[in-house]
C-alpha positions in Angstrom: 67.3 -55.2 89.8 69.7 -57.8 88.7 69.8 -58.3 84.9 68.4 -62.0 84.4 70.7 -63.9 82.5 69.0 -66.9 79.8 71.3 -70.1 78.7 71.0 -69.5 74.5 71.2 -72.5 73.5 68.7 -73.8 76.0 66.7 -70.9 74.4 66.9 -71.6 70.9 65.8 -75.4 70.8 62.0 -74.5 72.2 62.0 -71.6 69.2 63.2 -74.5 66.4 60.6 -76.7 67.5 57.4 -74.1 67.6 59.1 -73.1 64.4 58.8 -76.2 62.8 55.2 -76.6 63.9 54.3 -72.7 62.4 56.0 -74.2 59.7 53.3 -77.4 59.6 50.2 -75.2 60.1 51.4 -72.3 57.7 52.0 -75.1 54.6 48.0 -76.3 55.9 47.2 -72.3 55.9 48.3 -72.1 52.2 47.2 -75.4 50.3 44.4 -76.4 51.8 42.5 -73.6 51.3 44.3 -73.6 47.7 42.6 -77.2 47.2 46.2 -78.1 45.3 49.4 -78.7 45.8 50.1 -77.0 42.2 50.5 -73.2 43.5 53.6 -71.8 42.1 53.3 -69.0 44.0 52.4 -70.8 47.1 55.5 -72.6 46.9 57.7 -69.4 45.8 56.4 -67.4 48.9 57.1 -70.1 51.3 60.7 -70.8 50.1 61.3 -67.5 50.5 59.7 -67.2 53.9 62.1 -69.9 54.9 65.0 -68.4 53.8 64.4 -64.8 55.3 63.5 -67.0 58.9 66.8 -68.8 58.9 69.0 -65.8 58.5 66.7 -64.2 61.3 67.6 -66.7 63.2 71.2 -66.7 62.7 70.7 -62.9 63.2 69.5 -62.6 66.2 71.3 -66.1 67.5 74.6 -63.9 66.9 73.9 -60.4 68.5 70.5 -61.2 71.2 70.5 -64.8 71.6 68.2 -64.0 74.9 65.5 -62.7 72.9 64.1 -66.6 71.9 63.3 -67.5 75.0 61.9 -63.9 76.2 59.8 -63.9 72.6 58.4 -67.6 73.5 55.6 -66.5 75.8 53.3 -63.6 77.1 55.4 -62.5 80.2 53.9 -62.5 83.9 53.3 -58.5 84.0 51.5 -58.5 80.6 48.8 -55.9 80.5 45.5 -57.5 79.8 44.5 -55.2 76.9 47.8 -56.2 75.2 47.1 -59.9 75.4 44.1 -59.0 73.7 45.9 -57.0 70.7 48.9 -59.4 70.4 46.1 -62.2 69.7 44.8 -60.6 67.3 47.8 -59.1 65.8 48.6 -62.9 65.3 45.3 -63.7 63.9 45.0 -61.2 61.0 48.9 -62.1 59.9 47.9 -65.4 60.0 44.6 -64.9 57.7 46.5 -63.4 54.9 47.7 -66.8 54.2 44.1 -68.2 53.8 42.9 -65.5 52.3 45.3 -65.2 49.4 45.6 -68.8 48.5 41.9 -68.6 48.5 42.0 -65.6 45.9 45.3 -66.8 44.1 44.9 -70.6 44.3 41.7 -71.6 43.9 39.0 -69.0 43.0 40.9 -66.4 41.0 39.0 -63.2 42.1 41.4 -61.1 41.0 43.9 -62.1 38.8 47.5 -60.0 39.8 50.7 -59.6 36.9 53.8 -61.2 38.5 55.0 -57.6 38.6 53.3 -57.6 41.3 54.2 -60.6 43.1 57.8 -59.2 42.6 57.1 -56.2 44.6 55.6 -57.8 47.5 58.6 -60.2 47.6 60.5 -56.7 47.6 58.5 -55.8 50.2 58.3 -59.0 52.3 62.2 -58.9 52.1 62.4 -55.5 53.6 59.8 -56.1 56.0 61.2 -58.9 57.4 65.1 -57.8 57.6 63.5 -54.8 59.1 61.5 -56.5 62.0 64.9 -58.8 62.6 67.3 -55.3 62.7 64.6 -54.4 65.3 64.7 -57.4 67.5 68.5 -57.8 67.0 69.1 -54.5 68.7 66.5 -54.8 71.3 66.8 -57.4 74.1 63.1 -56.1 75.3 61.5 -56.9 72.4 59.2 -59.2 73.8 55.7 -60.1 72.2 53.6 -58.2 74.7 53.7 -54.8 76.4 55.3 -54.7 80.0 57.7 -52.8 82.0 60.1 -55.2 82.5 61.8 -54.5 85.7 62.7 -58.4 85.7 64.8 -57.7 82.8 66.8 -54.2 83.6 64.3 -52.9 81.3 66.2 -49.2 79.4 65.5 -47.0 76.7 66.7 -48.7 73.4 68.1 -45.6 70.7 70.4 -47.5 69.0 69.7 -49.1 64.7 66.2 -47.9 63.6 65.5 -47.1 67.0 67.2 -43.7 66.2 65.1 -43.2 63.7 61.6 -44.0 64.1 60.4 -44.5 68.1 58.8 -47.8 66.4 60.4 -50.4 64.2 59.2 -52.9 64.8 55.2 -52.3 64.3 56.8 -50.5 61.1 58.2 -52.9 59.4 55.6 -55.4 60.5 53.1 -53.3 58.2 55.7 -53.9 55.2 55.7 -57.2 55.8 51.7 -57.9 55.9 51.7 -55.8 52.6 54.4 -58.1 51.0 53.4 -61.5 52.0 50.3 -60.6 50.8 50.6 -59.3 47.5 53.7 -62.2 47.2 51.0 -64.4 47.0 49.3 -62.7 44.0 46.4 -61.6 45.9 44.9 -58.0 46.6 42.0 -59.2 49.2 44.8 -60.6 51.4 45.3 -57.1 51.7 41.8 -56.8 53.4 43.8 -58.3 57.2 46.9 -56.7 56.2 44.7 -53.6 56.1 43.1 -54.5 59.4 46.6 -55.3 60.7 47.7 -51.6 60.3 44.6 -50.5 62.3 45.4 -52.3 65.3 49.1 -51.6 65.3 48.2 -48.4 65.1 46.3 -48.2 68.5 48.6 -50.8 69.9 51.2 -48.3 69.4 49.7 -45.7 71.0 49.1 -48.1 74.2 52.5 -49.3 74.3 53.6 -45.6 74.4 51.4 -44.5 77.1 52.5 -47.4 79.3 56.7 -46.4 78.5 55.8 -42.7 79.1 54.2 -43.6 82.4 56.5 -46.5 83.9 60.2 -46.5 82.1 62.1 -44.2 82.4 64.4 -41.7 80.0 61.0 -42.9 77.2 59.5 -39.0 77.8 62.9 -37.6 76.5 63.8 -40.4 73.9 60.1 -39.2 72.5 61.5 -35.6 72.5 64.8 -36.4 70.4 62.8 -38.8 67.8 60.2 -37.4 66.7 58.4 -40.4 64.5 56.6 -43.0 65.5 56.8 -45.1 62.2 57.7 -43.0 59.0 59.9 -40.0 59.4 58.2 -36.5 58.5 54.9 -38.2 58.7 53.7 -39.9 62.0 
């Protein structure tokens, strides 16, 4: 199958404009639901979400340029169940935002130490440079699970990938944890929480579908071992 071949700048310009709009909805996510616009912590986490987004961009701009465009859509050959997960995987990172300004902003439930805030900016940071190191290396990191045979789909065991079979979904769970306790709030960690549940499964779906269809996945499972933490699982 002949590698299809994507124009990157003709790529990128689609990405900088949903990026602006997640942007638009993710400041409505945070203060609204904060019923002010005087939220230190609301502003603190979404500087720094900025910052870690641009140099994601200029990441993955530099070393797999492709990946914009292949990351903007569900792909024709999407497996139904996937759709499903990926949905919802959107949904519950989306709610953390709600939830903690909610808790943080306006109600107070329970009251964090910045301490706290400082580790889930520690955490947000490594979650986020860790999902980027993932898609840098991995032109078939699209959002939804297919073979893609459109796309000279192979094995990727190169970066993390020679570490843990999963990456990605990884350091995704790191950066649920850290956006939420960056906002000062413990019940955000209520759809991080969920979030972990259903990357779990989705995992396990996603590896039943390589095992079956790509191949070179059965022996890449046999030389690394872990799915998301080494000497665990």
């Amino acid at each position: 199958m002949t590698q299809r071949k994507i124009e990157p700048s003709r790529a990128l310009v689609p990405s900088l404009g949903s990026l602006a709009i997640t942007i638009i909805v993710m400041f409505a996510a945070l203060f609204w639901p904060a019923g002010t616009l005087d939220w230190p912590r609301g502003w603190m986490f979404l500087g720094l979400f900025l910052v870690l987004t641009a140099i994601a961009i200029i990441w993955i701009w530099r070393t797999n340029p492709e990946l914009f465009a292949a990351r903007s859509r569900y792909q024709k050959g999407t497996k139904a169940w996937d759709a499903v997960v990926a949905t919802l995987t959107i949904i519950l990172f989306a709610a953390i935002l709600p939830v903690g300004a909610f808790d943080d902003g306006r109600f107070h439930w329970a009251p964090q130490p910045d301490w706290i805030v400082f580790t889930g900016y520690l955490l947000m940071i490594a979650g986020y440079l860790g999902l980027t190191w993932a898609q840098a290396v991995n032109r078939h990191f699209e959002p939804t699970v297919r073979i893609q045979t459109d796309r000279d789909h192979k094995v990727i065991d190169t970066g993390p990938y020679a570490v843990i079979r999963h990456p990605g979904y990884a350091t995704a769970v790191l950066l649920a944890a850290g956006i939420a306790l960056s906002l000062g709030s413990l019940y955000a960690l209520i759809p991080a929480g969920l979030l972990v549940v259903v990357l779990f499964g989705r995992t396990l779906g996603e590896e039943a579908e390589l095992r079956k269809g790509l191949a070179g996945y059965k022996e890449y499972m046999e030389r690394v071992r872990w799915r998301w933490i080494p000497g665990i699982w």
